[in-house]
C-alpha positions in Angstrom: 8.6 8.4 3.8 5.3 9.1 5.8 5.4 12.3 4.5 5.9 11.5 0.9 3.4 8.9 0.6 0.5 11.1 2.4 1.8 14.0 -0.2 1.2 11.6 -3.4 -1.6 11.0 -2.0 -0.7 7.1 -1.3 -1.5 4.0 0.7 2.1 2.6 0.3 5.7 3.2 -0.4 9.2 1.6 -0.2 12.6 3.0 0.5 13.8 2.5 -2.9 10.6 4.1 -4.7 12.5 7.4 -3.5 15.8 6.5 -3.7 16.9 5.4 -0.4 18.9 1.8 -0.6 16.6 0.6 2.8 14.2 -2.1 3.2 11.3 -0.3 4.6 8.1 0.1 3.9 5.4 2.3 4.8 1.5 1.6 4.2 -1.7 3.0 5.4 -5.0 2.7 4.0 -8.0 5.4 5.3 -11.8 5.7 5.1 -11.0 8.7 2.7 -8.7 6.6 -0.1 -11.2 3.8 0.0 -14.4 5.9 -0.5 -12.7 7.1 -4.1 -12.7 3.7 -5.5 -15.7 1.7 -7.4 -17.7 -0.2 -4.9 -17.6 -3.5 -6.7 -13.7 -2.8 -6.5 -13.8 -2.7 -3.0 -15.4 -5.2 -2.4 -13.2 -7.6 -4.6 -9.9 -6.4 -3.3 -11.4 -6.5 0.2 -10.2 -3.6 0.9 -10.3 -2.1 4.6 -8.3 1.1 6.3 -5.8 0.3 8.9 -3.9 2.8 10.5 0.2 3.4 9.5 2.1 0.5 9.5 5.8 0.7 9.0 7.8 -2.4 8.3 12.0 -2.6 8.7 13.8 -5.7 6.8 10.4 -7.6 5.6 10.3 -10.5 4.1 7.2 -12.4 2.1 5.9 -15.5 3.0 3.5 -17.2 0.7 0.6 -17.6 2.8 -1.9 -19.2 0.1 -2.0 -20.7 -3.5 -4.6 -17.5 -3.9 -3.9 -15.0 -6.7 -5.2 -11.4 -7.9 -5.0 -9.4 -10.5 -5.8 -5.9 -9.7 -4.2 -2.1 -11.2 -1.1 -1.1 -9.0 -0.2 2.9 -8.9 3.3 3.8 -8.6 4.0 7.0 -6.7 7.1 8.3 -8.7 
């Protein structure tokens, strides 16, 4: 999935998004994807890089009443 999602190039993917039935998900965000977007958009989303992260079985949890509205890419 690492693979994939660096292919795409990508900062995110899920099991299903290539066909596999898992609850996974893989995200990483680098210096290099940031530096491609608008300024202003980076500074709204507050967006940072983080290093791979790999979640098994996740599950959401509202953490606020705080909403966004913001372009989402699909890698398929």
């Amino acid at each position: 999935m690492v693979k994939v999602m660096r292919k795409a190039p990508g900062v995110g993917l899920a099991a299903p998004q290539i066909g596999v039935p898992l609850r996974i998900i893989v995200l990483e965000d680098t210096k290099e994807y940031i530096s491609y977007a608008p300024k202003d958009e980076i500074k709204v989303q507050e967006r940072r890089p983080f290093d791979l992260l790999v979640i098994i079985n996740p599950k959401l949890q509202k953490k606020s009443n705080r909403t966004a509205v913001f372009f989402e890419g699909c890698l398929r």
